[in-house]
HTML snippet that shows the backbone in 3Dmol.js (N, CA, C, O; Angstrom):
<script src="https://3Dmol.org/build/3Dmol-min.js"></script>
<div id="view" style="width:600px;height:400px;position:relative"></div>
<script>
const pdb = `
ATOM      1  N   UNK A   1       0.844  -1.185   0.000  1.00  0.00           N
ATOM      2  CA  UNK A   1       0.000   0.000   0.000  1.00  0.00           C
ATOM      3  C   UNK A   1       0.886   1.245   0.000  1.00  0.00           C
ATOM      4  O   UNK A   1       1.983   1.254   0.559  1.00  0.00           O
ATOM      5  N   UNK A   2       0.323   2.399  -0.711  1.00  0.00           N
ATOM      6  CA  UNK A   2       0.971   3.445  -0.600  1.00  0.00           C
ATOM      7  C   UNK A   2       0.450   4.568   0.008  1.00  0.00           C
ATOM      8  O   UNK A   2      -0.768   4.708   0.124  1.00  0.00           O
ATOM      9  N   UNK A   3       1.360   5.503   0.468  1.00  0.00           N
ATOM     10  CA  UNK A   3       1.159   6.462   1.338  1.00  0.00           C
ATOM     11  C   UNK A   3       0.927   8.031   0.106  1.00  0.00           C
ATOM     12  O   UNK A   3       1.813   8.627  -0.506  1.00  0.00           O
ATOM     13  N   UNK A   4      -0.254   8.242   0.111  1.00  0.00           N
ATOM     14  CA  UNK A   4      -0.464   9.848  -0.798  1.00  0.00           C
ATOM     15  C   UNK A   4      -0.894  10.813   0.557  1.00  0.00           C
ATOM     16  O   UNK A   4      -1.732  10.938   1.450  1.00  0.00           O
ATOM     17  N   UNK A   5       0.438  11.427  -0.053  1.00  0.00           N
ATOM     18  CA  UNK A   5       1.390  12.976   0.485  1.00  0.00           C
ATOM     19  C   UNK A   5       0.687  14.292  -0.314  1.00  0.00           C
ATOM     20  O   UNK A   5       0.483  14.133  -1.518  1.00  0.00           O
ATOM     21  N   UNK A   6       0.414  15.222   0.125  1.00  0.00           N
ATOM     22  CA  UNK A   6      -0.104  16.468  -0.142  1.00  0.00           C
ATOM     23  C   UNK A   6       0.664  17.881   0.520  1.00  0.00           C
ATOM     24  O   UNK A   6       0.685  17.848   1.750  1.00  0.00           O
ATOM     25  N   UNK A   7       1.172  18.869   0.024  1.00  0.00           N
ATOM     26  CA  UNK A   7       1.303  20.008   0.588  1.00  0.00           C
ATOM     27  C   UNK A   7       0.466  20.696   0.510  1.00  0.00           C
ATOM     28  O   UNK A   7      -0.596  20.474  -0.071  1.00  0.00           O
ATOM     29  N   UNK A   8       0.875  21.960   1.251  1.00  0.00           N
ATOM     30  CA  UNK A   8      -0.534  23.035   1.383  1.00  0.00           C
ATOM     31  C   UNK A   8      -1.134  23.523   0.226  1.00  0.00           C
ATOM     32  O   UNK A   8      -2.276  23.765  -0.166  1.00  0.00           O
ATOM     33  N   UNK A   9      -0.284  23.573  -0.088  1.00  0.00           N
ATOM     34  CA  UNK A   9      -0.793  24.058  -1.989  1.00  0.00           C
ATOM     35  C   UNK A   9      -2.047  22.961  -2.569  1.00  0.00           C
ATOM     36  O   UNK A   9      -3.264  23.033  -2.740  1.00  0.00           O
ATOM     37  N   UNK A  10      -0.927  21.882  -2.762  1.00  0.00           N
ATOM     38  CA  UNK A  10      -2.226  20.626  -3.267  1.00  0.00           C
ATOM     39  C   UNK A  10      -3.541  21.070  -2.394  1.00  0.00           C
ATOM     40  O   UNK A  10      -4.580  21.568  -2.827  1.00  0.00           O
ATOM     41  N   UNK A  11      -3.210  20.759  -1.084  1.00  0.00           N
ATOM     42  CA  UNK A  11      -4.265  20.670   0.063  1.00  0.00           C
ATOM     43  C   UNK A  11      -5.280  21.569  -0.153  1.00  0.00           C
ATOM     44  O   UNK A  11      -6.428  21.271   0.177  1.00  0.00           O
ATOM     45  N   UNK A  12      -4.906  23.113  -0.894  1.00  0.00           N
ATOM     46  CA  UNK A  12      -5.977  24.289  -1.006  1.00  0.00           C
ATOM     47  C   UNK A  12      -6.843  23.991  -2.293  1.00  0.00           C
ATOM     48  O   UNK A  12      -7.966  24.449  -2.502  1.00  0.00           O
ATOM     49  N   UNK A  13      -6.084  23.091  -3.174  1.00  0.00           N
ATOM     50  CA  UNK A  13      -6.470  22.995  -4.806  1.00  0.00           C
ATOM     51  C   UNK A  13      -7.656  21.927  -4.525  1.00  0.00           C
ATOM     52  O   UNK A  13      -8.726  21.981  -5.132  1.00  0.00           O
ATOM     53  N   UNK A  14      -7.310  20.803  -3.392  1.00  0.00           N
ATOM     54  CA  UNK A  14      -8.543  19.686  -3.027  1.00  0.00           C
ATOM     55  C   UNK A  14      -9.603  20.339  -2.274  1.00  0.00           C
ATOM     56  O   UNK A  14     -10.724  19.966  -2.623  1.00  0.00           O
ATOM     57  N   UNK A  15      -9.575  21.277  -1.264  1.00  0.00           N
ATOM     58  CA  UNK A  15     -10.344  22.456  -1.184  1.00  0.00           C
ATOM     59  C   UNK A  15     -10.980  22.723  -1.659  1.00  0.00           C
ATOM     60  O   UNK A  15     -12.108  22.411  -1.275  1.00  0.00           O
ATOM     61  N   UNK A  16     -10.887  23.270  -2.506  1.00  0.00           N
ATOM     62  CA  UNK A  16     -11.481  24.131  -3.870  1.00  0.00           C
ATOM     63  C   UNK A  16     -12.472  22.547  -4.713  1.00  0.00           C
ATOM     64  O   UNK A  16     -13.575  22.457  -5.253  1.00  0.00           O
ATOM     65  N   UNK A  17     -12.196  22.299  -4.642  1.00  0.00           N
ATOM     66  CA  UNK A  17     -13.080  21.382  -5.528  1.00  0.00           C
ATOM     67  C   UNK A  17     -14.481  21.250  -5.619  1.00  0.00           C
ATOM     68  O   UNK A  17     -15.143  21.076  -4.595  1.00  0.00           O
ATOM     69  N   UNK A  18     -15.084  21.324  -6.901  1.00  0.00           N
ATOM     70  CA  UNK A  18     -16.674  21.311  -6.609  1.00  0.00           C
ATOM     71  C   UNK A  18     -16.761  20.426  -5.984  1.00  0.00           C
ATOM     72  O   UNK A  18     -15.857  19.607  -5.824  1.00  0.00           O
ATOM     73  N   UNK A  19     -18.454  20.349  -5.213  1.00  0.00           N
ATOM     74  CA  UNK A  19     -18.844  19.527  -4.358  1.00  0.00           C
ATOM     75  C   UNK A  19     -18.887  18.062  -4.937  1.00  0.00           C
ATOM     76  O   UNK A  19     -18.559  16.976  -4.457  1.00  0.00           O
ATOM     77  N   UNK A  20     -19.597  18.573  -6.565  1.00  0.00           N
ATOM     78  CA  UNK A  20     -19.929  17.249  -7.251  1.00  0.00           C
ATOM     79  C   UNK A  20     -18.478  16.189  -7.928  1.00  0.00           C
ATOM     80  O   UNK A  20     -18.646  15.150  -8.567  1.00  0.00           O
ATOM     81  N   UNK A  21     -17.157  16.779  -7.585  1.00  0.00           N
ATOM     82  CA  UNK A  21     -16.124  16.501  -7.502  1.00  0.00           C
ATOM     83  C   UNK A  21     -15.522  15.111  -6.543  1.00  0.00           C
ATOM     84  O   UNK A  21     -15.113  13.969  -6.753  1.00  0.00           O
ATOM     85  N   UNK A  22     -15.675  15.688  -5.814  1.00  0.00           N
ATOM     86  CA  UNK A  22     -15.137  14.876  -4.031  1.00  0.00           C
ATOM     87  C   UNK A  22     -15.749  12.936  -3.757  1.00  0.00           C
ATOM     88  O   UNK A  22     -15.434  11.909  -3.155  1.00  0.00           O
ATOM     89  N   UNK A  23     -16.805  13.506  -4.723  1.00  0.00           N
ATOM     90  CA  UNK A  23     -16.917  11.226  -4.568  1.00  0.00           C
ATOM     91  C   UNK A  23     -15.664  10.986  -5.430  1.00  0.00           C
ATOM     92  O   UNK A  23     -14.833  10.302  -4.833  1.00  0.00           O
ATOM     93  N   UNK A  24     -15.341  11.317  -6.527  1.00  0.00           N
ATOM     94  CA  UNK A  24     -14.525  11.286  -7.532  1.00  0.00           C
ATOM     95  C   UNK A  24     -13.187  11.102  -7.316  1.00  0.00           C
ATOM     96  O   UNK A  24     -12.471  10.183  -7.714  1.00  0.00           O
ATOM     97  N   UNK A  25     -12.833  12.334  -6.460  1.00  0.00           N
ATOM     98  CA  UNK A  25     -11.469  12.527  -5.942  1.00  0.00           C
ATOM     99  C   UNK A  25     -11.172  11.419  -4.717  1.00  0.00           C
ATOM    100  O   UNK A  25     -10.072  10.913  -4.495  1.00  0.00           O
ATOM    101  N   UNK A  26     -12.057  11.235  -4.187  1.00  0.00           N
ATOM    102  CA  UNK A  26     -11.857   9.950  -3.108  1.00  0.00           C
ATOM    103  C   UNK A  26     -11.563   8.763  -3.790  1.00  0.00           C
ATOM    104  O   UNK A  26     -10.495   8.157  -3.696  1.00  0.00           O
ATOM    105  N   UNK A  27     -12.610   8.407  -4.543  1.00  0.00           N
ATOM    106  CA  UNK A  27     -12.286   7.192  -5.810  1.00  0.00           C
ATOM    107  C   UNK A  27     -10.950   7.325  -6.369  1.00  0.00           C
ATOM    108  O   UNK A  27     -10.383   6.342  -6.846  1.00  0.00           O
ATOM    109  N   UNK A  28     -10.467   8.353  -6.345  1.00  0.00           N
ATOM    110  CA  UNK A  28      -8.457   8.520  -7.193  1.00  0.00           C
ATOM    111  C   UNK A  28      -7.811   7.764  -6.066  1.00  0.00           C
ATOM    112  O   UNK A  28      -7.184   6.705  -6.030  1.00  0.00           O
ATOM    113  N   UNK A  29      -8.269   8.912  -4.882  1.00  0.00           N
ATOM    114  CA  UNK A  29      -7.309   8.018  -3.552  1.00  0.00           C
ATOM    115  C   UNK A  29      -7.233   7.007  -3.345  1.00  0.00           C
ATOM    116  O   UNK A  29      -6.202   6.589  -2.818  1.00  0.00           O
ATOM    117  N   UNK A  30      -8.353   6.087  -3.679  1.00  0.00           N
ATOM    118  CA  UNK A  30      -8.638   4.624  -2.935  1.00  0.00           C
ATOM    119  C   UNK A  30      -7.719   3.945  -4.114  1.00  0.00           C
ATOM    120  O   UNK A  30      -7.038   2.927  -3.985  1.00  0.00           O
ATOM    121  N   UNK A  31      -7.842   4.651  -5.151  1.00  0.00           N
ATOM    122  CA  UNK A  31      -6.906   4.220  -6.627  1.00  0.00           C
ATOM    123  C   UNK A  31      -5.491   4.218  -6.372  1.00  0.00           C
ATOM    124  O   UNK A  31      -4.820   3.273  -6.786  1.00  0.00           O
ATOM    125  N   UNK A  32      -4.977   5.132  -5.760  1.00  0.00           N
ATOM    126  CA  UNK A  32      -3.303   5.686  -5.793  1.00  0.00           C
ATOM    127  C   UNK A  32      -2.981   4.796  -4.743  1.00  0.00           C
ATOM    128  O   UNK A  32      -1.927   4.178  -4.590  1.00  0.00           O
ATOM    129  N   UNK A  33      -3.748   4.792  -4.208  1.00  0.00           N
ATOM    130  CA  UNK A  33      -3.093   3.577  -2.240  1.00  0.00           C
ATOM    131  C   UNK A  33      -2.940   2.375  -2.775  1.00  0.00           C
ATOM    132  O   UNK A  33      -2.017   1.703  -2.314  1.00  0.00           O
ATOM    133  N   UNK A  34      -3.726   1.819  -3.800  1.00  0.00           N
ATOM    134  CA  UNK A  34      -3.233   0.188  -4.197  1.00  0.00           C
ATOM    135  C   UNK A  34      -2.685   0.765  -5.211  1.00  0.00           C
ATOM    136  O   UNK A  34      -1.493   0.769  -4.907  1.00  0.00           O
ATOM    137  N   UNK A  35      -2.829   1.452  -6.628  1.00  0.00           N
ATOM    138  CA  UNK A  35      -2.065   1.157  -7.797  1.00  0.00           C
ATOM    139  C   UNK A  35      -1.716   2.018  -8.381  1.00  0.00           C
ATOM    140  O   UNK A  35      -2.086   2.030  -9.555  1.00  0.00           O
ATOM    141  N   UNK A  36      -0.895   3.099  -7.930  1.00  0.00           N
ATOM    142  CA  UNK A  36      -0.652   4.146  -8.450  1.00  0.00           C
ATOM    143  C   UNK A  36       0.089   4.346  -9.904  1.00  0.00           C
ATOM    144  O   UNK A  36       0.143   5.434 -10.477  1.00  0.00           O
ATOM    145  N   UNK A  37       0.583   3.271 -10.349  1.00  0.00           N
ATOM    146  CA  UNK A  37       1.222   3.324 -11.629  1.00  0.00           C
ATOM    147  C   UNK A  37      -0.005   3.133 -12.712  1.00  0.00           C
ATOM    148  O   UNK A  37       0.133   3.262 -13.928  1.00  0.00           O
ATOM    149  N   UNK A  38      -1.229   2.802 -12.035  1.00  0.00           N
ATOM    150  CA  UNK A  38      -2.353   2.561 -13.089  1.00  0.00           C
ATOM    151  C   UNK A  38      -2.534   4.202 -14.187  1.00  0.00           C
ATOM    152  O   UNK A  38      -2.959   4.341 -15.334  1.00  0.00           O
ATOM    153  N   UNK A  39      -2.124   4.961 -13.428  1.00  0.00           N
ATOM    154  CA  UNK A  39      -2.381   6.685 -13.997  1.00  0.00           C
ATOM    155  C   UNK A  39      -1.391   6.449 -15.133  1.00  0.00           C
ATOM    156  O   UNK A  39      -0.662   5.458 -15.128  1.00  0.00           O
ATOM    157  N   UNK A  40      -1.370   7.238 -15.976  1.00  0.00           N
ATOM    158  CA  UNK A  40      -0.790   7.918 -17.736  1.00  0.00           C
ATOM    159  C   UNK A  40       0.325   8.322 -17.373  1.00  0.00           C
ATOM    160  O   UNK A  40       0.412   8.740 -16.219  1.00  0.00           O
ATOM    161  N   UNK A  41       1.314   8.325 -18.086  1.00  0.00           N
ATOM    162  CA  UNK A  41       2.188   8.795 -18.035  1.00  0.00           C
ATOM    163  C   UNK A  41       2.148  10.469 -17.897  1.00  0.00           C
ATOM    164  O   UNK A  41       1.065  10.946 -18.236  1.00  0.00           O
ATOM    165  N   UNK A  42       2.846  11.133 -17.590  1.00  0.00           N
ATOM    166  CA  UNK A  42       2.486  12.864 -17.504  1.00  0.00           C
ATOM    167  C   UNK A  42       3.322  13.323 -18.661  1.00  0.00           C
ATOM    168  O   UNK A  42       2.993  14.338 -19.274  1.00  0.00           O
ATOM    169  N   UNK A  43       4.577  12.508 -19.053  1.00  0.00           N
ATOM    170  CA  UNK A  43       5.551  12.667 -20.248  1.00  0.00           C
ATOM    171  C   UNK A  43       4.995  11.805 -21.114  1.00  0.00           C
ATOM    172  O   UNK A  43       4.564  10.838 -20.485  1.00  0.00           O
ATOM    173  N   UNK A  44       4.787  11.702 -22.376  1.00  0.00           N
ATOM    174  CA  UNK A  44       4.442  10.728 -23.155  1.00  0.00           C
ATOM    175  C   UNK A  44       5.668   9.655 -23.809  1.00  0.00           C
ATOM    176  O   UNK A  44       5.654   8.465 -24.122  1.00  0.00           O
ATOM    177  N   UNK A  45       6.986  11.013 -23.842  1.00  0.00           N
ATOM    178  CA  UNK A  45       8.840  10.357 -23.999  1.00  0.00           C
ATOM    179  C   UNK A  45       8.723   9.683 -23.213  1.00  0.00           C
ATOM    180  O   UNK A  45       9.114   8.596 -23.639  1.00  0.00           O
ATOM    181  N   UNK A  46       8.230   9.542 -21.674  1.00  0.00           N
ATOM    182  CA  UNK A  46       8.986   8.475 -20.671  1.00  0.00           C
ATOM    183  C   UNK A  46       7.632   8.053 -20.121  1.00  0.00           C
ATOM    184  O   UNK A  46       6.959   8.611 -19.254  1.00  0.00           O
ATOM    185  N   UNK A  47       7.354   6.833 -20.884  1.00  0.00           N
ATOM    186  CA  UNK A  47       6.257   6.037 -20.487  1.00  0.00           C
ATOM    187  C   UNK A  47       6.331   5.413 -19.093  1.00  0.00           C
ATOM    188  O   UNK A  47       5.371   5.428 -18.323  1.00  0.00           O
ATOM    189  N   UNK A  48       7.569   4.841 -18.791  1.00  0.00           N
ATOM    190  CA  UNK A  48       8.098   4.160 -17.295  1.00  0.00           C
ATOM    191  C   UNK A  48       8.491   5.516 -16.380  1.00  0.00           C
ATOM    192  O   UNK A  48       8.991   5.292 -15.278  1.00  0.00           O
ATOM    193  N   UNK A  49       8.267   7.061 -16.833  1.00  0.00           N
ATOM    194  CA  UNK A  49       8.652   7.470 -16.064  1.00  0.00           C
ATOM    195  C   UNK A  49       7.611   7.779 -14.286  1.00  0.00           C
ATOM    196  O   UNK A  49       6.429   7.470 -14.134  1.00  0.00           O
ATOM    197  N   UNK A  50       8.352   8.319 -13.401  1.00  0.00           N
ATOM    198  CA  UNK A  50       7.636   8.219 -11.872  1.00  0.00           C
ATOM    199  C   UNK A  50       6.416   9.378 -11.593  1.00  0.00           C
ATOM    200  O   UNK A  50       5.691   9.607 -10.624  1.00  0.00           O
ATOM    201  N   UNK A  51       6.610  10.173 -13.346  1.00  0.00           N
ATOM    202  CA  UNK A  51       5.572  11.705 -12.557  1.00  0.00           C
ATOM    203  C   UNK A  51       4.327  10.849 -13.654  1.00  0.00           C
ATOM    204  O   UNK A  51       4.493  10.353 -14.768  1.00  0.00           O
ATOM    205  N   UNK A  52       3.160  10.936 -12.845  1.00  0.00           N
ATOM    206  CA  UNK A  52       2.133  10.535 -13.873  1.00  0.00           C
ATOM    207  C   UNK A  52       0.708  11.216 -13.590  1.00  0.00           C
ATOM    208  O   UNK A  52       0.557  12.034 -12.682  1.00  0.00           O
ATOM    209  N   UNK A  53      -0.245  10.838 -14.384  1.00  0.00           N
ATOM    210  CA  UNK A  53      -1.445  11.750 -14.607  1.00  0.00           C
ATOM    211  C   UNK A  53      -2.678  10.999 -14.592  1.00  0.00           C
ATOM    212  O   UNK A  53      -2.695   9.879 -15.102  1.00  0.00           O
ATOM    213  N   UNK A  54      -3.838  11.553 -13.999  1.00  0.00           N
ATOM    214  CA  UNK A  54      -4.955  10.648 -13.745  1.00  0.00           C
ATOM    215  C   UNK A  54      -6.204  11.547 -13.969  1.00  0.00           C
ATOM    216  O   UNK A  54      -6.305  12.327 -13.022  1.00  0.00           O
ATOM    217  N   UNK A  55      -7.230  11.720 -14.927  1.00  0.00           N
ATOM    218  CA  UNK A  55      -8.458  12.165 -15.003  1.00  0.00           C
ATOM    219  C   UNK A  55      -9.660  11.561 -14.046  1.00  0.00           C
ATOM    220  O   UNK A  55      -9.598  10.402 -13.634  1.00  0.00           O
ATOM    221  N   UNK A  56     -10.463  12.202 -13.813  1.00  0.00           N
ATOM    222  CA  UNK A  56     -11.508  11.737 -12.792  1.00  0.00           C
ATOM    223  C   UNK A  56     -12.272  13.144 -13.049  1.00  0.00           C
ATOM    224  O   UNK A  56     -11.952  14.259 -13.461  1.00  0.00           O
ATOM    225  N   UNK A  57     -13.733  12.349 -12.477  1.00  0.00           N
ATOM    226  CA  UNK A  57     -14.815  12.661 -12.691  1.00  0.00           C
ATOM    227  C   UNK A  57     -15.384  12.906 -13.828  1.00  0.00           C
ATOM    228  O   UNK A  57     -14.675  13.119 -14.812  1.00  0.00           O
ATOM    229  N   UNK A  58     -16.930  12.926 -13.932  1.00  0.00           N
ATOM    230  CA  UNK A  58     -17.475  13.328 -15.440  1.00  0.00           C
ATOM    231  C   UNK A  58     -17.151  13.285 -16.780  1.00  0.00           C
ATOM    232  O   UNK A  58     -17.688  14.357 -17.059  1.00  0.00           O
ATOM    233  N   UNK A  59     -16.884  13.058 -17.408  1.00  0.00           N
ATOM    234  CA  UNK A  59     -15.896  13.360 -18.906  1.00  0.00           C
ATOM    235  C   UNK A  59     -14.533  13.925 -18.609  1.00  0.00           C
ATOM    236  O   UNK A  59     -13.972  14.924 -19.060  1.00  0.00           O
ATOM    237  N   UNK A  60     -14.030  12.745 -17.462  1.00  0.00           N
ATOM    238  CA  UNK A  60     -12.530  13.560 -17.251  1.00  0.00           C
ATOM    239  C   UNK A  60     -12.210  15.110 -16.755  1.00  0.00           C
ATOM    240  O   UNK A  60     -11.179  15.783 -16.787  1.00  0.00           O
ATOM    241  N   UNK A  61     -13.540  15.372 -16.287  1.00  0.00           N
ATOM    242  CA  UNK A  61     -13.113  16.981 -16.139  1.00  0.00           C
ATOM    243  C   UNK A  61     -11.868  17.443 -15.362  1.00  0.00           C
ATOM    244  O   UNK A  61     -11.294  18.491 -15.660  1.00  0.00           O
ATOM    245  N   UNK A  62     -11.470  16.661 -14.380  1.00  0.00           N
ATOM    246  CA  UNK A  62     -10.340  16.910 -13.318  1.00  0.00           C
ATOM    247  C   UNK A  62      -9.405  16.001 -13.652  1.00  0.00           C
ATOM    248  O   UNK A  62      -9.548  14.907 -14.199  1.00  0.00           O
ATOM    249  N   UNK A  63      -8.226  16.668 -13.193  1.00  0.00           N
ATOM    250  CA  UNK A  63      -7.356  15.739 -13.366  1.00  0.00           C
ATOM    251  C   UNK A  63      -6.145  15.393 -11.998  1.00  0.00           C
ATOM    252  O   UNK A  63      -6.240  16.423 -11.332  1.00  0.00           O
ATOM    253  N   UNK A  64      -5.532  14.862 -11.579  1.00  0.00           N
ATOM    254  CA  UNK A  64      -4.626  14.555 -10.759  1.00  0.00           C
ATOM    255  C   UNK A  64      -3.381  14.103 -11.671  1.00  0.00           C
ATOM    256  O   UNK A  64      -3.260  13.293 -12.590  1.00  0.00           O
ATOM    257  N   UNK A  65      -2.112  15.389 -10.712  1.00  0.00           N
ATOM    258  CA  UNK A  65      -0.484  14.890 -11.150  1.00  0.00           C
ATOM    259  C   UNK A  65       0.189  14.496  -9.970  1.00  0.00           C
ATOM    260  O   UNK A  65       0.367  15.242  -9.007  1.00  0.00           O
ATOM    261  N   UNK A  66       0.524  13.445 -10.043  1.00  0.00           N
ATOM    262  CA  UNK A  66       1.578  13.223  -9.369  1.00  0.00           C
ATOM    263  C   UNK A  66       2.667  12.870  -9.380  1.00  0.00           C
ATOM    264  O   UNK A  66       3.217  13.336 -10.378  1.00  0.00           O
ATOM    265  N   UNK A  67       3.821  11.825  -8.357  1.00  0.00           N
ATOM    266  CA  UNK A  67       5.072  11.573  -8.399  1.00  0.00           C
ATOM    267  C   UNK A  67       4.719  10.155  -7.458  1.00  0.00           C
ATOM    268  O   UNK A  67       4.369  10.135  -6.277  1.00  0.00           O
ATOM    269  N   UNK A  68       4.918   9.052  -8.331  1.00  0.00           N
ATOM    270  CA  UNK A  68       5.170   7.571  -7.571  1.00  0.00           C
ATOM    271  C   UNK A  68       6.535   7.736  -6.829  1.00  0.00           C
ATOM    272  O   UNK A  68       7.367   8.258  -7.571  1.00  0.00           O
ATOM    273  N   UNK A  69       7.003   7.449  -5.598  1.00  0.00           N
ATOM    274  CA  UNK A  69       8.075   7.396  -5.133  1.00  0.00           C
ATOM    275  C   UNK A  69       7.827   5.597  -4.616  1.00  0.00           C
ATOM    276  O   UNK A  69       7.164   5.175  -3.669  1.00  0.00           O
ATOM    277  N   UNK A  70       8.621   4.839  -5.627  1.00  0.00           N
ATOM    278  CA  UNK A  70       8.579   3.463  -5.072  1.00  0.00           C
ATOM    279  C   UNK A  70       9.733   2.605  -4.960  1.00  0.00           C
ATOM    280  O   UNK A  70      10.214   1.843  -5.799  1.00  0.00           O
ATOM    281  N   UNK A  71      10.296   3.000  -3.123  1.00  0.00           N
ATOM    282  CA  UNK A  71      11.505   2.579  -2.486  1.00  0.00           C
ATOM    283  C   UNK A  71      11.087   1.422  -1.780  1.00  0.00           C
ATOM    284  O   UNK A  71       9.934   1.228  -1.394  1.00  0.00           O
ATOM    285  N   UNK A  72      12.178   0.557  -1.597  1.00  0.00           N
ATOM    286  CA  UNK A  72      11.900  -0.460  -0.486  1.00  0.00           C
ATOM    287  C   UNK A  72      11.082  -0.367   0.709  1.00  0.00           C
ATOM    288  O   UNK A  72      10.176  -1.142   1.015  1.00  0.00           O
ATOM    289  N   UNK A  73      11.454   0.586   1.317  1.00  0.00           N
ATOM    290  CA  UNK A  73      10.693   1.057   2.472  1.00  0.00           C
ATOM    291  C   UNK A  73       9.955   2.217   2.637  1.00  0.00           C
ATOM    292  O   UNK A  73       9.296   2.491   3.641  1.00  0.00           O
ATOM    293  N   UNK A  74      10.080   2.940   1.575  1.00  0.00           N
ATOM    294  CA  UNK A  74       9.106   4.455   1.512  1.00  0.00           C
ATOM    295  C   UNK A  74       8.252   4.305  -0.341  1.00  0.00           C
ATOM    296  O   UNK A  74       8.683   4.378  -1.492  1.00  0.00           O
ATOM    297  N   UNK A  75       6.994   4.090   0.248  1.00  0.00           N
ATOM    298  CA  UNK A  75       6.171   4.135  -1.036  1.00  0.00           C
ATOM    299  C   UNK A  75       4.743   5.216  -1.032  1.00  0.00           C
ATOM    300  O   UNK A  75       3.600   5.078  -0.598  1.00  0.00           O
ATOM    301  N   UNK A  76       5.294   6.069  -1.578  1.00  0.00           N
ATOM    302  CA  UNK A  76       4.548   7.297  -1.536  1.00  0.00           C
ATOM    303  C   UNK A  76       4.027   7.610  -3.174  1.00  0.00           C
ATOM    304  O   UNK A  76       4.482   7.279  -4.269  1.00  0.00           O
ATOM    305  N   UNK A  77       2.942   8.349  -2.776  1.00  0.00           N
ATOM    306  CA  UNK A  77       2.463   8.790  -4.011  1.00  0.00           C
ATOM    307  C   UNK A  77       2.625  10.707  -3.218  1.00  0.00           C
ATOM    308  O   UNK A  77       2.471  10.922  -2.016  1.00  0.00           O
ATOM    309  N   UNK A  78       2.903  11.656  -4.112  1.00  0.00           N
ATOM    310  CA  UNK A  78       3.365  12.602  -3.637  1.00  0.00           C
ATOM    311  C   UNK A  78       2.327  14.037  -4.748  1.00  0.00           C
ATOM    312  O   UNK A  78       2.813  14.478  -5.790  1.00  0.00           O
ATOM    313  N   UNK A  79       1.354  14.369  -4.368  1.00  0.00           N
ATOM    314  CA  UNK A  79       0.110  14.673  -5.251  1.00  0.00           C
ATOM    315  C   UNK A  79       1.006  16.295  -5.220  1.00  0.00           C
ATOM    316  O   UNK A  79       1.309  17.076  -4.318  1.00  0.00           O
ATOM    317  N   UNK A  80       1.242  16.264  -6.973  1.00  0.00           N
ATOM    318  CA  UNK A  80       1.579  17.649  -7.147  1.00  0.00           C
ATOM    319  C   UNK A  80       0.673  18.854  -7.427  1.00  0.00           C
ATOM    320  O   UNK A  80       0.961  20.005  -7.100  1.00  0.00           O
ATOM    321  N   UNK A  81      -0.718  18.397  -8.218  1.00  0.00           N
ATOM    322  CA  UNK A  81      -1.380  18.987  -8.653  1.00  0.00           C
ATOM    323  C   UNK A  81      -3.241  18.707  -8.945  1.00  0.00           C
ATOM    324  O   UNK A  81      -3.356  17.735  -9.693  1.00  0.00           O
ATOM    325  N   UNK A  82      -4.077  19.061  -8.709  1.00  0.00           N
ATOM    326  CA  UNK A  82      -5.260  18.849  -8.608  1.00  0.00           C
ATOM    327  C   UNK A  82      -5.785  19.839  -9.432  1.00  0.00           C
ATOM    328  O   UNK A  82      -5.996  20.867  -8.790  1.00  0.00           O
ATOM    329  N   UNK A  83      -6.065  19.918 -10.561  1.00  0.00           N
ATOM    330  CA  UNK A  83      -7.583  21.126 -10.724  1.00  0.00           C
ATOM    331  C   UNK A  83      -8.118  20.410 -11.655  1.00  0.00           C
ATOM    332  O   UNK A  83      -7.813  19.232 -11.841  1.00  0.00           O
ATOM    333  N   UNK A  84      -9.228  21.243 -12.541  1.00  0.00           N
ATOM    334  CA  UNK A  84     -10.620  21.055 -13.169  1.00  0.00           C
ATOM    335  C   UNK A  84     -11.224  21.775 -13.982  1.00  0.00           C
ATOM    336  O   UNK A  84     -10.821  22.936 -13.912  1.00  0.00           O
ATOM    337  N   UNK A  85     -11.950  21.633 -14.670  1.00  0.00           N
ATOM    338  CA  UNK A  85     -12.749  22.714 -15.659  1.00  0.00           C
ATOM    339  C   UNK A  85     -13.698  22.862 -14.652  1.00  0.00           C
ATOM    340  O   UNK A  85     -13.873  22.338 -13.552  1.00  0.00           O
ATOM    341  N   UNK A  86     -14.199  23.609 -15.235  1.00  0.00           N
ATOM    342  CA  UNK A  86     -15.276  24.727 -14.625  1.00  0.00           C
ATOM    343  C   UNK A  86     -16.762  24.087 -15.289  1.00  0.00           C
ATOM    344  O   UNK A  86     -17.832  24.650 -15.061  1.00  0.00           O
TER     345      UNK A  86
END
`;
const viewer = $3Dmol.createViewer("view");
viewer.addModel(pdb, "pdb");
viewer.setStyle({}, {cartoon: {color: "spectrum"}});
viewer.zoomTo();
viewer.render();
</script>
């Protein structure tokens, strides 16, 4: 299982989220804790690379970036970025 990490920044952007958002965004989390490599690549050059990208909700309106960090003993998902269309 992995551990998803947020700074204040992320933290204000999950905030912000429409209401009709937040089943959605929970559904990513429950996603990133077992399989975080399931998300897109964020580079399309580096398919194996660790920063990757995940749409959610509605027709993809939102999206989630992050950073897999997967060490022996530290397995983090490290959420860089959260927003959405309007």
């Amino acid at each position: 299982m992995y551990e998803v990490v947020t700074d204040d920044e992320v933290a204000r952007q999950i905030r912000a989220l429409p209401d009709e958002l937040v089943p959605y965004y929970l559904q990513v989390l429950d996603l990133l804790e077992l399989t975080p490599w399931s998300g897109e690549p964020y580079n399309d050059a580096k398919p194996d690379g660790a920063m990757r990208k995940l749409l959610f909700g509605p027709a993809g309106r939102a999206e989630v970036i992050y950073l897999v960090l997967d060490h022996d003993h530290d397995r983090r998902v490290e959420l860089l970025r959260v927003h959405w269309i309007s």
